[in-house]
DRENPA-3360 file (N, C-alpha, C; in nm, 2 decimals, always signed):
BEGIN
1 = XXXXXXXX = +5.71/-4.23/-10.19/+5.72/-4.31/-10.07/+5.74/-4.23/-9.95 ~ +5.84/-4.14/-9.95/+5.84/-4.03/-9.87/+5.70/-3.95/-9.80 ~ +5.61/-3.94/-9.88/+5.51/-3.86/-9.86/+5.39/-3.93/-9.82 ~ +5.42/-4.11/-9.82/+5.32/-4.17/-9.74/+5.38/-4.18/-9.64 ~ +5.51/-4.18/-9.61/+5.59/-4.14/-9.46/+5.54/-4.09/-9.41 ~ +5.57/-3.97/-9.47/+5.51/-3.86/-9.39/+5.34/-3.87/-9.33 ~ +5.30/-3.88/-9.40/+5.13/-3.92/-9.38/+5.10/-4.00/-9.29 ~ +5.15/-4.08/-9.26/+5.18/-4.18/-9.17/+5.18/-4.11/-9.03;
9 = XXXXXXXX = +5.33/-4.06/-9.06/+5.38/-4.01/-8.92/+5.30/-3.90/-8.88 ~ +5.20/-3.82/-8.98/+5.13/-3.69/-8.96/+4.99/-3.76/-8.84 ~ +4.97/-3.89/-8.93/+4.85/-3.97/-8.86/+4.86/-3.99/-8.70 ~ +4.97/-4.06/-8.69/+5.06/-4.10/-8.56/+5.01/-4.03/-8.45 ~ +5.09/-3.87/-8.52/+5.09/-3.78/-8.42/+4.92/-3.70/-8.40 ~ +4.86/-3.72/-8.46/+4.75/-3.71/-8.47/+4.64/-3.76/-8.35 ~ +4.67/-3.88/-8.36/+4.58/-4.01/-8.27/+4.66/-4.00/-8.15 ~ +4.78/-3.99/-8.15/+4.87/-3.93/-8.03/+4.83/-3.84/-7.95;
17 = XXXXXXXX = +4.77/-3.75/-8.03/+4.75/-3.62/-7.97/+4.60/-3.63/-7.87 ~ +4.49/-3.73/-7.99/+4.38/-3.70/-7.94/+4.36/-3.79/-7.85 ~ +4.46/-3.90/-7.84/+4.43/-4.00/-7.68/+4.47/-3.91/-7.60 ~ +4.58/-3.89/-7.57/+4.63/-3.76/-7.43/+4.51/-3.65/-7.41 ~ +4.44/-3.62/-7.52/+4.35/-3.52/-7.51/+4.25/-3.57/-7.41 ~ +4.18/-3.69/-7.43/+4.11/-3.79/-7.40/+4.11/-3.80/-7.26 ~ +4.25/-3.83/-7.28/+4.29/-3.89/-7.14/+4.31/-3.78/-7.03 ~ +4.35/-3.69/-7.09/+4.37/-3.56/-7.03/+4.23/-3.51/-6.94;
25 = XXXXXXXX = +4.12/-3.50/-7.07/+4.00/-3.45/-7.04/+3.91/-3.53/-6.96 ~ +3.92/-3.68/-6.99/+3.84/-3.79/-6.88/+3.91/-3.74/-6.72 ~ +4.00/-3.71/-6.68/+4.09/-3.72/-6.54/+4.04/-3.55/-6.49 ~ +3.96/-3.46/-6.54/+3.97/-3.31/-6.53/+3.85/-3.30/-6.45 ~ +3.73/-3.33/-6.46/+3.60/-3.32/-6.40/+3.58/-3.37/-6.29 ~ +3.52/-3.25/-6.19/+3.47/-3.24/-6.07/+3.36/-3.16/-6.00 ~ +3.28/-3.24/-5.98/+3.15/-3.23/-5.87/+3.20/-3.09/-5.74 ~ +3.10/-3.09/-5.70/+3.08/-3.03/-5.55/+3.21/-3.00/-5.46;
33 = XXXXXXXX = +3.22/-3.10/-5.42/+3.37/-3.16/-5.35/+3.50/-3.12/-5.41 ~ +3.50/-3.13/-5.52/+3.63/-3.16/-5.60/+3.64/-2.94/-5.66 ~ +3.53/-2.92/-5.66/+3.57/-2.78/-5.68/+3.54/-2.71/-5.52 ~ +3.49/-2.75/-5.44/+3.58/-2.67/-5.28/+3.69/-2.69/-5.29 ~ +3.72/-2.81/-5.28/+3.86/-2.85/-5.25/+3.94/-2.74/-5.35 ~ +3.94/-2.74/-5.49/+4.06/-2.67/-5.53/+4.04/-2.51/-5.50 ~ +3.88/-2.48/-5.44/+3.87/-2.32/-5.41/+3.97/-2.32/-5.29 ~ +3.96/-2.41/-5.16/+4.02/-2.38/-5.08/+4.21/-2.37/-5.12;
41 = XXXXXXXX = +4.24/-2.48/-5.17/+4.40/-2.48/-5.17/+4.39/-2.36/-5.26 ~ +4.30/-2.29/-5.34/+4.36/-2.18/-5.42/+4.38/-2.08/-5.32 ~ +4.27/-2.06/-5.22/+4.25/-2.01/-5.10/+4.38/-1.99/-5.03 ~ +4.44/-2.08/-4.97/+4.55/-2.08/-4.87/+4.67/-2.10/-4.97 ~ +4.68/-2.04/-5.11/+4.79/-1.98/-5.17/+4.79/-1.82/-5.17 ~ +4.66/-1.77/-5.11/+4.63/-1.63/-5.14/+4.69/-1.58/-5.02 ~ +4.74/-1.46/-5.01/+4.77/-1.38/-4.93/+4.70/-1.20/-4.93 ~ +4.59/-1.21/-5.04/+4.52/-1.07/-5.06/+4.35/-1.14/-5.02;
49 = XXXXXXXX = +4.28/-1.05/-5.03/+4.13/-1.06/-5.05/+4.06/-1.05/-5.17 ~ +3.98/-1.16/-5.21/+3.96/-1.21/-5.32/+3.80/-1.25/-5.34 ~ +3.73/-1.18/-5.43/+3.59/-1.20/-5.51/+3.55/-1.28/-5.59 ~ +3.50/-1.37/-5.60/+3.46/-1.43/-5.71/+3.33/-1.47/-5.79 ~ +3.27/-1.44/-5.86/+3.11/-1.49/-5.91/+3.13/-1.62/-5.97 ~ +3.10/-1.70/-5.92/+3.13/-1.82/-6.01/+2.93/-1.83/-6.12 ~ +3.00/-1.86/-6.22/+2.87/-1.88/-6.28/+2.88/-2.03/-6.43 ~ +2.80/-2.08/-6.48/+2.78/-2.19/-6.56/+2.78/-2.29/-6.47;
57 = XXXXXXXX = +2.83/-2.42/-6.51/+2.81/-2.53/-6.44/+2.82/-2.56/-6.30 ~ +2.94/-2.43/-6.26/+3.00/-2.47/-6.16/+2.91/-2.39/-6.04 ~ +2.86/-2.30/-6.09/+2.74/-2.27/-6.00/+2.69/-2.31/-5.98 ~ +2.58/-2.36/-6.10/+2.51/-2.49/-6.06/+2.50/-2.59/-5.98 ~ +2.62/-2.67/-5.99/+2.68/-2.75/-5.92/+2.70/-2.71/-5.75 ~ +2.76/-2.60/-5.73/+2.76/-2.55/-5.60/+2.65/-2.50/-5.52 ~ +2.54/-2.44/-5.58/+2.42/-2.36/-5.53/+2.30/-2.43/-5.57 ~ +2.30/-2.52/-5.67/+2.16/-2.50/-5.72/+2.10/-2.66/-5.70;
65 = XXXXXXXX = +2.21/-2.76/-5.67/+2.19/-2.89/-5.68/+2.21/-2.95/-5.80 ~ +2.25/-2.92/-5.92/+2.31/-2.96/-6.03/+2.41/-3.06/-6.02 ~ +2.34/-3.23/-6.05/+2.43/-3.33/-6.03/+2.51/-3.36/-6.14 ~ +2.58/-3.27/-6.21/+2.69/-3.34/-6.29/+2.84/-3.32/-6.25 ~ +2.91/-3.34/-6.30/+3.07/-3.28/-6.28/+3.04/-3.18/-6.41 ~ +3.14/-3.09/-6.37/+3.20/-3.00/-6.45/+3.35/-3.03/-6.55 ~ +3.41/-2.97/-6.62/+3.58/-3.00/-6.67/+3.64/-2.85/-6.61 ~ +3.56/-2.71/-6.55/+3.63/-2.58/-6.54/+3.56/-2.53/-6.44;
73 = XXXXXXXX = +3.57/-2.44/-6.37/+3.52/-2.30/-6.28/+3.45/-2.16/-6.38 ~ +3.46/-2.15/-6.42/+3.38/-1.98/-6.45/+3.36/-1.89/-6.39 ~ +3.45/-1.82/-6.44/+3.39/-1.70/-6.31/+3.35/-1.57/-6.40 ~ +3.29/-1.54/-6.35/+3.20/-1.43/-6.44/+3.26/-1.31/-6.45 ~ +3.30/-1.27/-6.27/+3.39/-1.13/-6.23/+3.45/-1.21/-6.11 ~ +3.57/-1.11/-6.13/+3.66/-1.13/-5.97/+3.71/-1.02/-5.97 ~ +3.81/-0.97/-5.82/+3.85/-0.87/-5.76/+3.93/-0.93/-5.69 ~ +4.06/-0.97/-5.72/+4.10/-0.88/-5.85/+4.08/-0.98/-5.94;
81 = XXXXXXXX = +4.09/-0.89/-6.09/+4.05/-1.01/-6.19/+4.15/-1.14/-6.20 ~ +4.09/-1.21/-6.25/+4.12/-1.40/-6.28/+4.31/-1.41/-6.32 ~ +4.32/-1.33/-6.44/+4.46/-1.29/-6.46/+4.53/-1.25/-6.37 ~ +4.52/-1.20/-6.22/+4.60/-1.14/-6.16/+4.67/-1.23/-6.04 ~ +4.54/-1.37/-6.05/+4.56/-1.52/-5.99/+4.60/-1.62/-6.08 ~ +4.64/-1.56/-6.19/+4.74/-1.72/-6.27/+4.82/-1.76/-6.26 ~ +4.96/-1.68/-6.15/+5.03/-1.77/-6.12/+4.99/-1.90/-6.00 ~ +4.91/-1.85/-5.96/+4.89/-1.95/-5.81/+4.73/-2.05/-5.87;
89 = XXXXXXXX = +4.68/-2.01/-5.96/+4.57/-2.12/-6.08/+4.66/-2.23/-6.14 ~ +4.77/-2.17/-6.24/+4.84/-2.25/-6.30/+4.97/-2.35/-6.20 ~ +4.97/-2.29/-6.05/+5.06/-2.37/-6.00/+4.95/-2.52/-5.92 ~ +4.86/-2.46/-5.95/+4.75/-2.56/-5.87/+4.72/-2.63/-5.99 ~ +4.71/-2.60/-6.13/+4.69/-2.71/-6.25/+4.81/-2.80/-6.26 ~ +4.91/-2.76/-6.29/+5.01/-2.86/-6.30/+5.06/-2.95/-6.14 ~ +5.04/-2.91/-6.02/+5.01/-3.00/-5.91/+4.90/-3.15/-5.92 ~ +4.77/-3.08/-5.95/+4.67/-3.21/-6.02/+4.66/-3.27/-6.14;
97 = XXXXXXXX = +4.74/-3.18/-6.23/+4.72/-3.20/-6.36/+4.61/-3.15/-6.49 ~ +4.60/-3.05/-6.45/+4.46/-2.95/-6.48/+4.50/-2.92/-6.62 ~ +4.38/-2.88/-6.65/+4.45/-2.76/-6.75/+4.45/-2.64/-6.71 ~ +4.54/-2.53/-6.74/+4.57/-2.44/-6.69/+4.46/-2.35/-6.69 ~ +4.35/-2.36/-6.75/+4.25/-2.32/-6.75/+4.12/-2.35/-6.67 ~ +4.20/-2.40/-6.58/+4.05/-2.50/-6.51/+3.97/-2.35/-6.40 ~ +4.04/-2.26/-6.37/+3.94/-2.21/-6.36/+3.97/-2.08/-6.44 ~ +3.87/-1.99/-6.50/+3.90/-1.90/-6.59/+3.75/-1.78/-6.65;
105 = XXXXXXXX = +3.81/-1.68/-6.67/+3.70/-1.58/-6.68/+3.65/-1.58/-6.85 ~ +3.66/-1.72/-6.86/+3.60/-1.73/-7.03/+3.42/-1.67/-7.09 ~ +3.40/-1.66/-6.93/+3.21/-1.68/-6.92/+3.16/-1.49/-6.94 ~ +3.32/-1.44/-6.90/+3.26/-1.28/-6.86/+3.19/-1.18/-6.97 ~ +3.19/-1.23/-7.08/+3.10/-1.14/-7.19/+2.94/-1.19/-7.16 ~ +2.93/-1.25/-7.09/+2.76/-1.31/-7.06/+2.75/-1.21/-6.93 ~ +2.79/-1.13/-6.87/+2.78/-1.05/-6.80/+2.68/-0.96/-6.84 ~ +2.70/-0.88/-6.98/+2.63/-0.80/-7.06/+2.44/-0.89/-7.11;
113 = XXXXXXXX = +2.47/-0.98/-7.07/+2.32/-1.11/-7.13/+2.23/-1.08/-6.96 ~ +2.30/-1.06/-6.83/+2.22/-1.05/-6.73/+2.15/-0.92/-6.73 ~ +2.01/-0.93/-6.61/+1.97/-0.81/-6.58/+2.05/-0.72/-6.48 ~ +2.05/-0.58/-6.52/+2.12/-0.54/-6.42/+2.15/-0.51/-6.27 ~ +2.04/-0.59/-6.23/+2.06/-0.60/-6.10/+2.08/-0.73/-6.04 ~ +2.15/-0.82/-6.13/+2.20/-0.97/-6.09/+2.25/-0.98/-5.99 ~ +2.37/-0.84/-5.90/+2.44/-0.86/-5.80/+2.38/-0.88/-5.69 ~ +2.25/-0.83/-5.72/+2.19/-0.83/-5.57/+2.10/-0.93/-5.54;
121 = XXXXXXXX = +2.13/-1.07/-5.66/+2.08/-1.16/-5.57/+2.20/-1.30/-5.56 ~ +2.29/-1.22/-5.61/+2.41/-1.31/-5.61/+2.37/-1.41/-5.43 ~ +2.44/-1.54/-5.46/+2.39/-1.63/-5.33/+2.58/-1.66/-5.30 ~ +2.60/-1.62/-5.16/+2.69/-1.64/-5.09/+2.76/-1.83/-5.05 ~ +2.86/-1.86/-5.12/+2.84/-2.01/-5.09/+2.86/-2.01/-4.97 ~ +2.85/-2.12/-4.89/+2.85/-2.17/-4.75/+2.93/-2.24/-4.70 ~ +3.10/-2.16/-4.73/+3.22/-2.26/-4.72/+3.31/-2.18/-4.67 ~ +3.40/-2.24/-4.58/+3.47/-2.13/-4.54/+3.63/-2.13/-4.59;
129 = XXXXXXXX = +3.67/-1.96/-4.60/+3.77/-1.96/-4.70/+3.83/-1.85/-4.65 ~ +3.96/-1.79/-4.63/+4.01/-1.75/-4.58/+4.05/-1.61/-4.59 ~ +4.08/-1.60/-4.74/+4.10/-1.45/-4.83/+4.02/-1.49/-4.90 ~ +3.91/-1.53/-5.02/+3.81/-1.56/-5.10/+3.69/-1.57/-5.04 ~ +3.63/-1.48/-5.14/+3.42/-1.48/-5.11/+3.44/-1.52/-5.27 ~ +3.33/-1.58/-5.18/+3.23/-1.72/-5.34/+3.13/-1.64/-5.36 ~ +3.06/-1.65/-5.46/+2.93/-1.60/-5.45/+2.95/-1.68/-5.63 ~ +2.80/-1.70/-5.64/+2.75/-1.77/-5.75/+2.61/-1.67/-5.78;
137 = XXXXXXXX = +2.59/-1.72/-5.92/+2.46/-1.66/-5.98/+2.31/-1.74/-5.91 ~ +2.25/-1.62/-5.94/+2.12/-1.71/-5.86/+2.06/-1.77/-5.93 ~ +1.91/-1.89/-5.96/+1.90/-1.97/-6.01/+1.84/-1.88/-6.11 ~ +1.74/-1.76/-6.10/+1.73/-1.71/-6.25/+1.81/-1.69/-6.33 ~ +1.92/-1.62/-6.24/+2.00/-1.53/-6.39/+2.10/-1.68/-6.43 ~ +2.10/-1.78/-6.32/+2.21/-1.84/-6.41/+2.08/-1.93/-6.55 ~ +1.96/-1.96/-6.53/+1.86/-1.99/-6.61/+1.91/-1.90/-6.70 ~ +1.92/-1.75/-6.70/+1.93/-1.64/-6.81/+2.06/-1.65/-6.91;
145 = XXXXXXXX = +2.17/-1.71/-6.80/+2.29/-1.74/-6.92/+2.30/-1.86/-6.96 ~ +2.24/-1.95/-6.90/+2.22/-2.07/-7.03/+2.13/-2.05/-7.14 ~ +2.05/-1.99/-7.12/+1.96/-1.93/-7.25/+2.04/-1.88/-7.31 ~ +2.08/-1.78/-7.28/+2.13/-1.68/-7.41/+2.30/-1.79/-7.46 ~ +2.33/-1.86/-7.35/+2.47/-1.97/-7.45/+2.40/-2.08/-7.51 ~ +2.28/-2.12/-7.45/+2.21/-2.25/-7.54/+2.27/-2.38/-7.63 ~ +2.37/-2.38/-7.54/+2.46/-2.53/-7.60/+2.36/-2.66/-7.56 ~ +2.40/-2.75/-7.57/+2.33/-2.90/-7.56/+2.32/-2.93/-7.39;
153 = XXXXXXXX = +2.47/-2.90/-7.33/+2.45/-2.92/-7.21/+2.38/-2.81/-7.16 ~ +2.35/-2.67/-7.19/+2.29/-2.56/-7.08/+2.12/-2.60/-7.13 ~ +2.08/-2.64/-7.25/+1.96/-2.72/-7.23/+1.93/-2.82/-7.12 ~ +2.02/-2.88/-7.11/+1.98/-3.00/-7.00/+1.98/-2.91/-6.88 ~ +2.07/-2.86/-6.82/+2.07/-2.77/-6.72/+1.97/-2.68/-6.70 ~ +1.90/-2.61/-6.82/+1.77/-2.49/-6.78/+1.65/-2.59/-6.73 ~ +1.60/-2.73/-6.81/+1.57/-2.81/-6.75/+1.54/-2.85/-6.64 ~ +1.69/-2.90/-6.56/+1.68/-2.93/-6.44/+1.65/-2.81/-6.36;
161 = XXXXXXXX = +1.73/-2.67/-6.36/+1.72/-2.55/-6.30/+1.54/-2.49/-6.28 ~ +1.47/-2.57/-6.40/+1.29/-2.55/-6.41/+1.24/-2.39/-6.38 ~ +1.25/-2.35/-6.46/+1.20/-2.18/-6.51/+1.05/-2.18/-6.47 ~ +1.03/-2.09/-6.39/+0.90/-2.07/-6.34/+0.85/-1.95/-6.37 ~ +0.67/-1.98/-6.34/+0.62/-1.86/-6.38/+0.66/-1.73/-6.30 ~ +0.73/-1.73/-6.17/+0.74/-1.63/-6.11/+0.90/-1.59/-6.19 ~ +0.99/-1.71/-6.23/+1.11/-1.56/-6.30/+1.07/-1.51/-6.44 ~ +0.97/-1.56/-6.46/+0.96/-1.42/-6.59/+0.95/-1.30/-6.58;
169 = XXXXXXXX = +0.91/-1.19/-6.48/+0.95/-1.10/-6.51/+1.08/-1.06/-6.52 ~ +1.19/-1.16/-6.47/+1.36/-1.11/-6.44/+1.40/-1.19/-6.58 ~ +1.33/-1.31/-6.62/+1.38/-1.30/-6.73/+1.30/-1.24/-6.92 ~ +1.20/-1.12/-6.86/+1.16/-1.08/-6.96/+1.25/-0.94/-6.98 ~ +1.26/-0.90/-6.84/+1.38/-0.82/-6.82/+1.51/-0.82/-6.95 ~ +1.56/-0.93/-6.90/+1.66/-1.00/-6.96/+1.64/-0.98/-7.15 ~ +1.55/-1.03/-7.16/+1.50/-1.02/-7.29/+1.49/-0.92/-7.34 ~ +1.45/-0.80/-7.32/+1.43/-0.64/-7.37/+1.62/-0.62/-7.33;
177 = XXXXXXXX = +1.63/-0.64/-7.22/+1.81/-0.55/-7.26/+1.90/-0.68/-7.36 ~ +1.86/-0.74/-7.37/+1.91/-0.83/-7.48/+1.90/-0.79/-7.63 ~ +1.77/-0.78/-7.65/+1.71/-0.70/-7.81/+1.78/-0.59/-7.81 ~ +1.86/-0.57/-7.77/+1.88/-0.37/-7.79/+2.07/-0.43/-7.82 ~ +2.14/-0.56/-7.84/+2.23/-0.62/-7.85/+2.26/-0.66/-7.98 ~ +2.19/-0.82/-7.89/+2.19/-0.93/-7.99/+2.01/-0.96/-8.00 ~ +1.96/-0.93/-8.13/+1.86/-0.94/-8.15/+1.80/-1.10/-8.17 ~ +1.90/-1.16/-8.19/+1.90/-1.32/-8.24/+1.86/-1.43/-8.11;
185 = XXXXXXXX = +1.94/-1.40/-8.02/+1.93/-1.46/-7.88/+1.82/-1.39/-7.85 ~ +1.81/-1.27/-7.83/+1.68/-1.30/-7.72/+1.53/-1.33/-7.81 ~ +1.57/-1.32/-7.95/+1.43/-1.36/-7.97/+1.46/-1.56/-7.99 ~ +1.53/-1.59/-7.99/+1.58/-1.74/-7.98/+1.53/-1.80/-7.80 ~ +1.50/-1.69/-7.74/+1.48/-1.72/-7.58/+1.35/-1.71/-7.60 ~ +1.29/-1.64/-7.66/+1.15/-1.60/-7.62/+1.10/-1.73/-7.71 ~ +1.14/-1.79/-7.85/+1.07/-1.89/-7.85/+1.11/-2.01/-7.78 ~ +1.17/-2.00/-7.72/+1.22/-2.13/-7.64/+1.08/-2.09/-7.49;
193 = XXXXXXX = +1.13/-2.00/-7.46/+0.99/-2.00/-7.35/+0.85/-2.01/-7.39 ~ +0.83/-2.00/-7.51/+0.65/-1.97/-7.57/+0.71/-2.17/-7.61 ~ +0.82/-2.25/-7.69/+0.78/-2.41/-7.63/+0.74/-2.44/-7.55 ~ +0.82/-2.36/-7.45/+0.78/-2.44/-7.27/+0.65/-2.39/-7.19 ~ +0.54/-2.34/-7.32/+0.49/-2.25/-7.24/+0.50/-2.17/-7.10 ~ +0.63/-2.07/-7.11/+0.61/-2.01/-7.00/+0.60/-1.92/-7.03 ~ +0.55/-1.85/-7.17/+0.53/-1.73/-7.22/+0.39/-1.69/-7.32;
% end
């Protein structure tokens, strides 16, 4: 009897957990607007000078016309790094109710997936911020790291972002310093571009 108790109560806290999750994660996602806004208040917590590459959705979203919401930020690199702004991230999560992760350098091993001269076409956002420069990926290379992450949503996203015949050479680029890695992804990209015939 005990041990259906328990089971019980294990259940409980179970379905407990994943409504809050739910509920948690429905109230987290934001468009255009909703990620200025928290760049700026991160902004006028700062009192240093601050870098940031934003890249995945949130770039998208910011630079490229990408109409969905996001649930996070990504930032690819910062100066100083992401960790060095947690206390003033995490004071801005629990203000809205974030997760403490909502912005975070989870994305920065796809660094190694770009070509190496991504920085130079990094695109400047067009917002004004006080101690913080934005800059986001451009629309190839962020095409280049949804390829090489290839989840369900960065499908829909290379899609909309529409890979043309003129970025193949940046992302055949991509492909050759890839192979010399992870041999799996870039040959997983090259048949993804010979479907779409762009290859």
């Amino acid at each position: 009897m005990l041990g259906i108790l328990l089971l019980l109560i294990a259940i409980l806290i179970l379905l407990y957990s994943l409504f809050i999750y739910i509920l948690y994660t429905m109230n987290t996602k934001f468009g255009k607007e909703g990620i200025v806004s928290l760049l700026r208040e991160l902004d006028q917590t700062l009192s240093i000078q601050t870098q940031i590459i934003v890249c995945g959705g949130a770039a998208g979203i910011l630079v490229h016309g990408l109409e969905r919401d996001t649930l996070d930020i990504n930032i690819l690199a910062g100066e100083p790094p992401v960790a060095q702004l947690s206390k003033h991230i995490i004071s801005l999560a629990n203000k809205h109710g974030l997760p403490e992760k909502w912005i975070n350098d989870g994305a920065k091993g796809y660094i190694d997936y770009l070509p190496d001269d991504f920085r130079d076409r990094l695109i400047r956002l067009k917002a004004t911020f006080k101690h913080i420069k934005v800059y986001a990926l451009s629309r190839v290379d962020l095409i280049i790291m949804k390829l090489a992450a290839f989840r369900p949503e960065d499908i829909e996203d290379i899609v909309f972002l529409k890979p043309e015949t003129k970025d193949i050479p940046t992302i055949t680029s991509a492909i050759d310093k890839i192979s010399r890695f992870d041999a799996k992804t870039a040959h997983r990209i090259e048949l993804y571009l010979k479907e779409k015939g762009l290859v």
